[in-house]
C-alpha positions in Angstrom: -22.5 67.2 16.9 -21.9 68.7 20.3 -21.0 65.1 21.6 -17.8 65.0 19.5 -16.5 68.3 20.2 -17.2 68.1 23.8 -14.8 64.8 23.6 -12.1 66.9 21.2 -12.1 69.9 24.3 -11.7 67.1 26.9 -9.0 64.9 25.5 -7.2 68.1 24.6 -7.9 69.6 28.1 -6.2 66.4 29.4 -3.2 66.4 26.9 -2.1 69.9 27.7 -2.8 69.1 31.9 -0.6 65.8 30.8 2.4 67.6 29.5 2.2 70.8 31.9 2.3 68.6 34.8 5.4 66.7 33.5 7.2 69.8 32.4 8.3 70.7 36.0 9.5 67.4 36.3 12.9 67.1 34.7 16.2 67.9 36.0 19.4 69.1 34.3 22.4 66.9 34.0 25.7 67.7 34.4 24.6 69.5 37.5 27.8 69.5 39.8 26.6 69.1 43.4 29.4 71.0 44.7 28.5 74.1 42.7 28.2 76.8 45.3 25.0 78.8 43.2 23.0 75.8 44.8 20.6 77.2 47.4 21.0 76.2 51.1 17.5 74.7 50.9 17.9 72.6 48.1 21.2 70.7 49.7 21.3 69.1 52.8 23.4 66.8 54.9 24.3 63.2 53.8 21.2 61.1 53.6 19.6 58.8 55.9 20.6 55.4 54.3 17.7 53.6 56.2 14.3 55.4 54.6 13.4 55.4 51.2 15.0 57.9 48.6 12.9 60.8 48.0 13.7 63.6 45.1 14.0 66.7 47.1 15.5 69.0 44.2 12.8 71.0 43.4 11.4 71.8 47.0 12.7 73.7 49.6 14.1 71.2 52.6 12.4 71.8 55.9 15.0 69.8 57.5 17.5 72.1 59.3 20.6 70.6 60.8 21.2 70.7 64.6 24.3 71.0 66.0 22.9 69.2 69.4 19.8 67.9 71.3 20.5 71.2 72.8 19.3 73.1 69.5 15.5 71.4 70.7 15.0 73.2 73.7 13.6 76.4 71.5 11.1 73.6 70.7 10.5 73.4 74.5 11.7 69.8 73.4 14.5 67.5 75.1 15.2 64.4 73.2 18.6 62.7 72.4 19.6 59.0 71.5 20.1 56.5 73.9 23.4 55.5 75.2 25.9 53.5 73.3 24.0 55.0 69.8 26.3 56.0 67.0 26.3 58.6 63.6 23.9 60.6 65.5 22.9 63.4 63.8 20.3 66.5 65.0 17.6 68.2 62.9 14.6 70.7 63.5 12.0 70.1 61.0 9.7 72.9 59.5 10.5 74.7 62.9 8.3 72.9 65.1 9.4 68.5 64.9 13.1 67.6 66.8 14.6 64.6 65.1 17.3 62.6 66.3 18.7 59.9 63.6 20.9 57.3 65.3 22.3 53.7 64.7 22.3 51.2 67.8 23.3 47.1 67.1 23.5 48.2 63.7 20.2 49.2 62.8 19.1 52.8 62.4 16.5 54.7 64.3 14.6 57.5 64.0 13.1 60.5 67.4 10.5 62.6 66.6 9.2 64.7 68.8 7.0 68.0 68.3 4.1 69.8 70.6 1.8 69.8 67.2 -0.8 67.6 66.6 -0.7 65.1 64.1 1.4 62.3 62.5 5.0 63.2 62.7 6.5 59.9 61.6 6.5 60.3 58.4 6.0 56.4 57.3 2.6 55.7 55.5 1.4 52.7 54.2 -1.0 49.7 55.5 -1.2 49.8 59.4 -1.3 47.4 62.2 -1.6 48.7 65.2 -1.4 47.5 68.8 -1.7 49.3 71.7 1.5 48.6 74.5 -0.2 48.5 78.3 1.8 52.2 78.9 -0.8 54.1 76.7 2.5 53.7 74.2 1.2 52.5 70.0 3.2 50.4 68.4 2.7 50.4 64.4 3.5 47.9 62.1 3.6 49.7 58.2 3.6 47.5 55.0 4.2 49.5 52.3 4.8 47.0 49.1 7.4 44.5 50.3 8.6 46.9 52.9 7.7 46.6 56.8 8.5 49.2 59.0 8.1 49.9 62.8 6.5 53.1 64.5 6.3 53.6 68.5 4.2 56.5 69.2 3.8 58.0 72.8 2.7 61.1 74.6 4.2 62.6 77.8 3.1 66.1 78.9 2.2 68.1 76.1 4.4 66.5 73.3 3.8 63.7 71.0 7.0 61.8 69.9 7.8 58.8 67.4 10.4 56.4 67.1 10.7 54.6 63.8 13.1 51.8 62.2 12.9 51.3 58.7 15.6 48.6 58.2 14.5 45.2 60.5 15.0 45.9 63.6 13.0 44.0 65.2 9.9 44.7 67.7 11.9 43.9 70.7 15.1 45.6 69.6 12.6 48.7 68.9 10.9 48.2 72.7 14.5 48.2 74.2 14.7 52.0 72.4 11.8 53.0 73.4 12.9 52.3 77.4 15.9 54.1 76.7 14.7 57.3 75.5 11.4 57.5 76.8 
């Protein structure tokens, strides 16, 4: 007898977890983006078209525009994109990662840096690594159908990353990497 109830209590446990998980999930329509009651943190500059689409409505962004590489030295930070780069845009992230997002030859690029340990790419999936004879780890993510590069360095006391999400190429992403490095 306790058998079945004890089955009852779980499956109804699970239904209620279920539907209270879901309930936080949906998102008005009609919404217009321009409305100004929208919070600073829940809007942010124009997307990066080269990394996957993430919903960000419902949590705060950490990304903070920069107005320049000049906004990093706070950071104790100085990073910018290499020469000839274009659409370069500046962000602090969570108050402690400088991003730089550029396009160079067409293809679109992505400089971390930050003084905290850890992963600060951002790209996860199955790895491949290799390490380059400068110390320098070059990454090669699969995630699905998707392949994606990540250079990962240190120099003093900061750990930086350089990503490309849209087929650069590893020599294209090497040729980066002397430039900015």
């Amino acid at each position: 007898m306790k058998k079945p109830i004890c089955l009852i209590l779980t499956a109804l446990m699970a239904f209620v977890l279920l539907f209270s998980a879901c309930a936080g999930t949906e998102r008005e329509t009609g919404t217009d983006p321009a409305d100004e009651s929208m919070t600073e943190e829940t809007t942010s500059a124009e997307p990066d078209p080269t990394y996957p689409s993430v919903d960000v409505a419902q949590m705060p962004n950490p990304m903070a525009p920069a107005d320049s590489p000049a906004a990093f030295a706070e950071l104790g930070i100085a990073i910018d994109a290499p020469d000839g780069a274009e659409n370069t845009s500046y962000y602090v992230i969570s108050g402690q990662i400088a991003e730089v997002n550029f396009l160079l030859d067409g293809k679109g690029y992505c400089l971390r840096a930050s003084k905290v340990d850890g992963d600060i790419a951002g790209l996860y999936g199955e790895e491949k690594a290799e390490t380059l004879s400068d110390g320098a780890v070059l990454t090669v993510i699969s995630a699905g159908e998707a392949e994606w590069l990540r250079l990962t360095w240190d120099k003093d006391d900061v750990h930086y990353a350089l990503t490309n999400t849209d087929g650069a190429g590893r020599d294209a992403l090497l040729a980066v990497y002397d430039a900015v490095k």
